[in-house]
N, C-alpha and C positions, 0 to 999 in steps of 0.2 A: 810590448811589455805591459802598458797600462790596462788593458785590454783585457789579456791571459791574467793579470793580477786580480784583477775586479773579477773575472768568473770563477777562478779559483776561490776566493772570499763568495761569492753567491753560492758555487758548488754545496761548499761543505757548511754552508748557513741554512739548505735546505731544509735538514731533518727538524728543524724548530719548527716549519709549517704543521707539521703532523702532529694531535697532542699523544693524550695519555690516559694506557687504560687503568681504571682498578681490579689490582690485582690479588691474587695470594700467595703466595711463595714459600713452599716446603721444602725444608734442604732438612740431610742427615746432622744427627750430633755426634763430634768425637771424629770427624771422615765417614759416616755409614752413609753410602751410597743412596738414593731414593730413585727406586726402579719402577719396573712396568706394575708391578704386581698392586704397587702402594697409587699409581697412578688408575688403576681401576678402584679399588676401594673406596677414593675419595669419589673418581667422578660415579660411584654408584650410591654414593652417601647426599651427595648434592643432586643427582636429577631425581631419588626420589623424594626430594621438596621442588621438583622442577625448578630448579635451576641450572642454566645452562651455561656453561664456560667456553671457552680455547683454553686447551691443555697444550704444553709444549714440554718435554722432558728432555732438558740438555745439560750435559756435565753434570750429570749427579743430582738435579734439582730437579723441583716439579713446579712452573708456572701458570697460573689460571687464570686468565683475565673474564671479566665481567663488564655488562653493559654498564651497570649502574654499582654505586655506593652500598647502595640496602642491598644487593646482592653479596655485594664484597663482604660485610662483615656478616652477615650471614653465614655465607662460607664458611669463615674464617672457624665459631664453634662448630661446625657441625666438620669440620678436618678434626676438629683438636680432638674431638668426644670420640672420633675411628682409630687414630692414631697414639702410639704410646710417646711416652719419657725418650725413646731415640729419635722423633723426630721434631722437628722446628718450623712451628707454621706463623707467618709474619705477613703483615700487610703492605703491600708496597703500589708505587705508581709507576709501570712500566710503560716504558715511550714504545709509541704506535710506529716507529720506524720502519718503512718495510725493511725485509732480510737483505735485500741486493745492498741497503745503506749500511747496514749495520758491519754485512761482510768488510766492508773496505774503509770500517774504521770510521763511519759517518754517526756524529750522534748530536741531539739535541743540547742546548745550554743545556747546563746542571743550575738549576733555581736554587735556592736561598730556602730556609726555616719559613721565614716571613712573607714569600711568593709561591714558592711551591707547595710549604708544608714538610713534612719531613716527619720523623720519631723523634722522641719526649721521652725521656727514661729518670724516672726518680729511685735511687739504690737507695739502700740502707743498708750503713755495718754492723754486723754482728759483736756488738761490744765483748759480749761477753766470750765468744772463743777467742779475739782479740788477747783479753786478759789470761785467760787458760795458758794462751799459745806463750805467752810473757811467762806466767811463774813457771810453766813446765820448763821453758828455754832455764831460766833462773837453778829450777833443782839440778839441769847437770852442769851450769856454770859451776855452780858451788862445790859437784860434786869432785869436780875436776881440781878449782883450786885449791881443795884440802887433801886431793891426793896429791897433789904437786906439793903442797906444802909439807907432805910425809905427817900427815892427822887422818887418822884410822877415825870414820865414821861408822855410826849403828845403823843409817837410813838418814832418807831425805825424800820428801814428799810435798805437793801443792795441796793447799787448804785454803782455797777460797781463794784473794787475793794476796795471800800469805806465803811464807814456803817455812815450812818447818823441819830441820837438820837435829837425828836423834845421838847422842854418844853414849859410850859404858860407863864413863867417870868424869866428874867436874872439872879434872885437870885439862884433859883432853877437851873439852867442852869450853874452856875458857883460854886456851891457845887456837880454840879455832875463831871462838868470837872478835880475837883481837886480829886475826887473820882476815875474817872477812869483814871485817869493822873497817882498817887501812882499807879499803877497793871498794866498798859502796854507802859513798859519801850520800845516796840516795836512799838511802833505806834506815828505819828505825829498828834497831835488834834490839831483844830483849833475850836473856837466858829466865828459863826457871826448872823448876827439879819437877818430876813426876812421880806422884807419890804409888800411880798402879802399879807401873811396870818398872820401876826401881830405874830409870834412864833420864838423860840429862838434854836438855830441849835449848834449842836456838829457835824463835820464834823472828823473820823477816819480815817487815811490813812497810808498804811504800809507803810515802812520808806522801801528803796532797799535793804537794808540787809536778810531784814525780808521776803519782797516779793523773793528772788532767794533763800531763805532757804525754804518757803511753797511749791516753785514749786519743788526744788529738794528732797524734804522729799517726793511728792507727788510718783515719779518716784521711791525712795527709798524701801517707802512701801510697793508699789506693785510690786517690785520685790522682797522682802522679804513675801509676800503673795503667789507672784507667785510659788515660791519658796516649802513653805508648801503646797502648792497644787498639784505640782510638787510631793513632798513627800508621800502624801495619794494617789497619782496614784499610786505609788510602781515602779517610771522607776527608772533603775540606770543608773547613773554620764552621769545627764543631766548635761545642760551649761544653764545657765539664768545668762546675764549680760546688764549692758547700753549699751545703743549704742545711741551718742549725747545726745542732752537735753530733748527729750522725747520721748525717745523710748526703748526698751528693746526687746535683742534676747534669744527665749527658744529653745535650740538643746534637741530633745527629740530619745537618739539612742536605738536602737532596742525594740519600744515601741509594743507590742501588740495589742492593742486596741485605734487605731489611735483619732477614732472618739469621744470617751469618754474624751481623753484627749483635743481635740479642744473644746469640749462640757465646759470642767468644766473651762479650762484656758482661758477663752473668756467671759466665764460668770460675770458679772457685779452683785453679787446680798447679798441685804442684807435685814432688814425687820425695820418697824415702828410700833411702836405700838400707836393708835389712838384710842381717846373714841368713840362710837357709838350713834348718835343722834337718841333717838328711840320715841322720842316726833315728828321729822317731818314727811310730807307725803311724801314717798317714792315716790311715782307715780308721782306725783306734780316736785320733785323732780330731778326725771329725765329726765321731760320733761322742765328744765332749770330752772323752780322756786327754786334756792338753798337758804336754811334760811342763815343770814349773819353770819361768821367762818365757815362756811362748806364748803365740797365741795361730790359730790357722784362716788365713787370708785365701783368697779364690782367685783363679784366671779368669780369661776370656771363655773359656772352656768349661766355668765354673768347677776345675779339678781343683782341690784342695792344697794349697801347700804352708807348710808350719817354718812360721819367722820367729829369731829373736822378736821380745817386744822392747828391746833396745836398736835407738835407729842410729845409722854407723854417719847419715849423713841427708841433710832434707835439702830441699828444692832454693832455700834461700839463697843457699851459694852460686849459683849459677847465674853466670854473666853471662853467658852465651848459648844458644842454642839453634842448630841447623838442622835440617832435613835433608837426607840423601841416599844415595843406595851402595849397598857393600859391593865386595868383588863378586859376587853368585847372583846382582841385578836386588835383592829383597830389599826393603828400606829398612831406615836406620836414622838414629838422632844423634847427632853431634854434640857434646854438652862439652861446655868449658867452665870450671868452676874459682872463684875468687883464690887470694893467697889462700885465707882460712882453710876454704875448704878443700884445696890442693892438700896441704899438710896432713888434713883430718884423714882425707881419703889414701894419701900415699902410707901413712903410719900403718894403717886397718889394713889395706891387702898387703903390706908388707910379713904381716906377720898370720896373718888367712889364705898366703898362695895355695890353690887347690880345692878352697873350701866355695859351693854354691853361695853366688851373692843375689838378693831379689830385689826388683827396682818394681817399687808399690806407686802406683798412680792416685793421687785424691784429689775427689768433687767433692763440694758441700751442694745440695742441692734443696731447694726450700719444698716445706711439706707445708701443702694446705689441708687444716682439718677438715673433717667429715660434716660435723657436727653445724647444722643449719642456723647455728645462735650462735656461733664463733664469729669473730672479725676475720671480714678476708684482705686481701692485699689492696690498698688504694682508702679502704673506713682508716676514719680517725682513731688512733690508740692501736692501729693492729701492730705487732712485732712479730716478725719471719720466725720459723722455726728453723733449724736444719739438719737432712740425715747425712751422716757422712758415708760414704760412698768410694770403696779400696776396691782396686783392682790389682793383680798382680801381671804387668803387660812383659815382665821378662826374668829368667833364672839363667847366669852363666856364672862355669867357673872362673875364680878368679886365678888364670893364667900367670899372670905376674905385676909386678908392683906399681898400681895405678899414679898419676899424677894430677894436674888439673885439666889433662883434656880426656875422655872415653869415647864410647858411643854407646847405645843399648840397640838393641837390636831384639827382632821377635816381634815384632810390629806388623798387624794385620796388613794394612794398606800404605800408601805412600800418602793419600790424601791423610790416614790418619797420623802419618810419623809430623808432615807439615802443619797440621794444628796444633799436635801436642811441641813442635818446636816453636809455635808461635805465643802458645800461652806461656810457655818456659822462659822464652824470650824476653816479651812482654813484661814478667816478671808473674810473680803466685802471691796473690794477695796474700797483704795481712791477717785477716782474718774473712770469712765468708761474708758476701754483700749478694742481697736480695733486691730483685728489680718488683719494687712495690705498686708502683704507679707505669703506666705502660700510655701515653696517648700518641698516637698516629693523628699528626695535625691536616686535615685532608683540606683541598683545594679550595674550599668556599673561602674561607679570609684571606690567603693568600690570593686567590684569585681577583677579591676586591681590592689586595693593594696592587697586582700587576694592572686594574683596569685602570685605578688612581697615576698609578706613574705612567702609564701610558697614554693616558688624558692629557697630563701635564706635558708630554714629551709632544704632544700632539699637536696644542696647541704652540709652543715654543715653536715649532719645526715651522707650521705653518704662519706664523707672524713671520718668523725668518724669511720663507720663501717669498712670501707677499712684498717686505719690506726692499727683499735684493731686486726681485725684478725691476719694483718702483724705483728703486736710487741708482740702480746700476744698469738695469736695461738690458741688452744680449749677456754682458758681463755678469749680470746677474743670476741671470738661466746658468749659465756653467757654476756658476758658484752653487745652486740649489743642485745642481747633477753633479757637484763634487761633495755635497753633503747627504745625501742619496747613499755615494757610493763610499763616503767613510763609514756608515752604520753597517752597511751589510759586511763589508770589510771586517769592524769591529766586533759582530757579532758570529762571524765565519771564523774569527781568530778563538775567540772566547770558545766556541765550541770544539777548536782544534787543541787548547791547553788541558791536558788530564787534570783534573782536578778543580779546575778553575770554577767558581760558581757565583751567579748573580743573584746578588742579594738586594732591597731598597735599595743603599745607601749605592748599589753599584747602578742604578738607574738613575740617580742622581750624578752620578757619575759619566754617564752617557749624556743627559741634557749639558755639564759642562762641556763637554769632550765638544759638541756639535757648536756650543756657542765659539769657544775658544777657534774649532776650524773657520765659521763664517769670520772672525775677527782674522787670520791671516789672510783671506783674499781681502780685506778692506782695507789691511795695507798694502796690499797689492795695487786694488786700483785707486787708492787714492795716492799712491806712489806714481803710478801713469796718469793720472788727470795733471798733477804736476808738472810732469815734464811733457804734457800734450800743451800746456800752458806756457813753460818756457818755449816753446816753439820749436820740437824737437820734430821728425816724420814721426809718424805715427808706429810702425817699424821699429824706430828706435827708442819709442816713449815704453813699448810693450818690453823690448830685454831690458833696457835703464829699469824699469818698472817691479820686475820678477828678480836681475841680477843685484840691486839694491835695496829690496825688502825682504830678501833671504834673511839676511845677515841677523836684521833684528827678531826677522819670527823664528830662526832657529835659536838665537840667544833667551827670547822668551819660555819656549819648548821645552829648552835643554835645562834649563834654572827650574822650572814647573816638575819636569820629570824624576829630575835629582829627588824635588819635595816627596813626590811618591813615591818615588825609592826607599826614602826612609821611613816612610808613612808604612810602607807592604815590609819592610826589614823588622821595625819595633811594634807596630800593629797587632793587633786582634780582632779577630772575629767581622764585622762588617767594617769595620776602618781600613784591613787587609785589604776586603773586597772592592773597594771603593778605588783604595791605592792600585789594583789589579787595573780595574778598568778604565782609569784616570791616565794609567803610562801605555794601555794598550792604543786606547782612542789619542793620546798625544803621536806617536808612532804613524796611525791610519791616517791624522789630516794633517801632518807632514807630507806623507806620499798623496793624498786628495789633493789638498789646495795648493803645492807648488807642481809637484809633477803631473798628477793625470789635468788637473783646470791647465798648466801649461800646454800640455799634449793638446786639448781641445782646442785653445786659444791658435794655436799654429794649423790645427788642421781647419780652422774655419777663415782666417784672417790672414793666413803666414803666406799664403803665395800670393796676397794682392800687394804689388808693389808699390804700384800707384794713389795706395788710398789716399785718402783724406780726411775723412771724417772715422770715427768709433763710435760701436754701441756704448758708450761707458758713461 
């Protein structure tokens, strides 16, 4: 058992031998597939600057490894300047595992920010749609409460950070102030008369409290968005924190699939649902005769089709969303909407059975200017621009009376129904956030801190081994070939937890782990010196020795473990990491120093009956 245990831990510790190449990694945006065609264009764009890659095109992606660093980011512009806005070119470190490892599930540690390197990502929110997004939400609160409240309005409209509500007469205009005065204890209302247009004006204005609470909720959210998104990529103990008043950094260490993750954490996107005006002329239409409340939004197909510019229902509602495929195999997104927007949505097709509903797709996507004297992304002072960007990804009638669960359907691919239910999921920003600052931290620092901790580990290891042979003699040899075999152990485990990843502080983690194992063979044999001293056989000094120093090094262990427990439970970020490999290395020299240094002790010593004396 000891035996098959330890080679199964060396097994699957293997792939750590192997390092890692620089690489490039182009994946599709939205699900677009990245095929043969786009994998000659690149490698005909890089060999004529001679440079030479390994192309590998699997699941949709295009990888390119590189001898060197100067080639990798090389690369890296001269993909971007072949390729348009659908695809996603990222730099990454792909482990050099051969494919026989890889097939059967074999992969190297996942390294840490701070040993491997990893992506750097500095956002910034767009304050100002942020605010839009507020007073627009704001004019149909208002518009709605004073229909409830039976007060006939002239208009309502955003102005700035304001919203202003127009009526026919003062009367009416000051039953509504006092209406919306009761319910926004937040806001400063003012009425005044207009003298153009003979109409009676409610002017809303946040009050400063209120305005630094919506900007910093705004930053809040979407770090708590970013965050879940973070999560459905599957990296572990990323960093997403503020940084100032509108910006946020996302450390992503030893991510796999670089490009996937800029892809989805930059993405801006949530959906609308709008009726479909299927009375006007299309064609007419799009050649600028819009009928008045419409406006005409485009497919995938870029055909034209004409919405209310009233939305019956946005993305914010949606708690849930899945990917799947209907009864005819096509895919399809599952949406499940909060109470709110159960209500909203059941009211609206209750009274629209039959009528075309269209489910509008939006990206904000940042626009770098042309202009060679502009700030670009990463200069001091720049601020992101952005285009907004509709799609119309489905038209069904509305069959009958929706509630809070649907599905849409019409969806090019399944890879693309599974993004757009991940973003959904994940939740739709508050407002657009631009990835300003982009660094890919590559190997050299990280590399000097794995030489640092590996020095340290090195020299520890070796005092140890030096120290056990000197005081303990044969017994000491097993002790050093049980601390041997909890590292690869612990490192074969490490490599076997998805997710799991070494950071510093988890290398400090391991020098504990090994001191801590040498420390329960010491009571081991200073437990048998003892009773070679009371005058026991020697036979019997070896189980009194092992059956009696269980007790307290599993009471030590089990008390030590608990600690990381709660250290990996309330933790963050490299304290996790630490806790990870603090309770995995307690675990490995449990089974080293009592069972397998056991197993050896009996196969070396255990049939002689007659001894006398011990190496100890």
């Amino acid at each position: 058992m000891v035996v098959l245990i330890i080679l199964i831990g060396a097994f699957y510790a293997l792939p750590n031998l192997y390092g890692e190449d620089p690489a490039l990694q182009i994946s599709g945006a939205r699900g677009l597939d990245v095929d043969a065609a786009v994998q000659v264009k690149v490698q005909q764009a890089l060999e004529a600057k001679n440079i030479s890659g390994d192309y590998e095109l699997e699941n949709g992606q295009l990888l390119v490894r590189f001898k060197n660093t100067e080639e990798q980011l090389l690369a890296r512009d001269l993909a971007a300047s072949v390729l348009d806005d659908n695809y996603v070119t990222a730099l990454n470190l792909a482990p050099a595992t051969p494919a026989w490892m890889r097939a059967m599930g074999m992969h190297p540690l996942k390294l840490g920010l701070d040993l491997r390197g990893g992506v750097h990502f500095l956002m910034e929110v767009d304050m100002d749609s942020a605010m839009k997004k507020m007073t627009d939400q704001l004019v149909n609160d208002f518009r709605t409460e004073l229909r409830n409240a039976g007060i006939r309005l002239a208009g309502a409209r955003a102005e700035g950070d304001n919203v202003i509500v127009a009526f026919r007469d003062a009367q009416t205009r000051d039953e509504a102030l006092k209406t919306l005065s009761s319910r926004h204890k937040d806001f400063k209302l003012q009425d005044y008369d207009s003298q153009s247009d003979g109409r009676f004006y409610i002017r809303a204005t946040m009050t400063p409290q209120k305005l630094s609470e919506v900007r910093t909720n705004a930053v809040d959210q979407n770090i708590n968005i970013i965050r879940n998104r973070v999560n459905e990529l599957g990296v572990a103990e990323p960093l997403v924190q503020r940084q100032g008043a509108d910006r946020v950094v996302v450390e992503l260490p030893g991510i796999q699939d670089t490009a996937r993750a800029k892809e989805i954490l930059g993405a801006t996107a949530t959906l609308e649902f709008r009726l479909v005006d299927n009375t006007a002329d299309v064609g007419a239409a799009a050649q600028g005769h819009v009928p008045a409340g419409t406006e005409v939004l485009y497919d995938a197909k870029h055909y034209p089709v004409v919405v209310s510019k009233q939305v019956i229902l946005t993305g914010d509602h949606i708690v849930d969303a899945s990917s799947s495929a209907d009864e005819n195999g096509r895919p399809q997104v599952n949406i499940s909407l909060d109470s709110r927007g159960g209500n909203i949505m059941s009211a609206f097709t209750k009274d629209n059975i039959g009528k075309p509903m269209a489910t509008n797709f939006i990206e904000f996507k940042a626009v770098v200017s042309d202009d060679p004297n502009a700030l670009k992304p990463g200069d001091v002072g720049y601020k992101p621009k952005f285009r907004k960007v509709e799609q119309i990804i489905n038209v069904a009638t509305i069959q009958s009376r929706l509630g809070s669960s649907f599905r849409i359907t019409g969806i090019s691919s399944s890879k693309e129904a599974h993004n757009l239910a991940l973003l959904l999921r994940a939740g739709a920003l508050i407002a657009p956030i631009q990835i300003v600052e982009e660094r890919t931290i590559g190997p050299s620092l990280g590399q000097q801190n794995i030489d640092n901790g590996l020095k340290a580990m090195l020299y520890g290891v070796i005092f140890l081994l030096v120290f056990m042979i000197i005081y303990y003699k044969g017994f000491g040899l097993i002790a050093n070939l049980a601390l041997l075999f909890n590292l690869v152990l612990l490192v074969g485990v490490m490599s076997l937890i998805p997710g799991a990843t070494m950071t510093l502080p988890g290398i400090a983690g391991i020098v504990l782990t090994l001191g801590m194992a040498v420390d329960a063979n010491v009571l081991i044999y200073e437990r048998i010196r003892e009773e070679i001293r009371a005058g026991r056989p020697v036979q019997a000094a070896i189980h009194e020795g092992y059956a009696r120093a269980f007790v307290t090094i599993a009471d030590s262990n089990i008390t030590t473990f608990i600690t990381g427990l709660i250290l990996f439970m309330v933790g963050t970020g490299s304290v996790k990491g630490f806790a990870l490999v603090l309770m995995i290395g307690l675990a490995s020299s449990m089974f080293t120093a009592v069972t397998a240094c056991r197993a050896i002790v009996n196969w070396v010593w255990g049939s002689k009956a007659n001894l006398k004396t011990l190496s100890i």
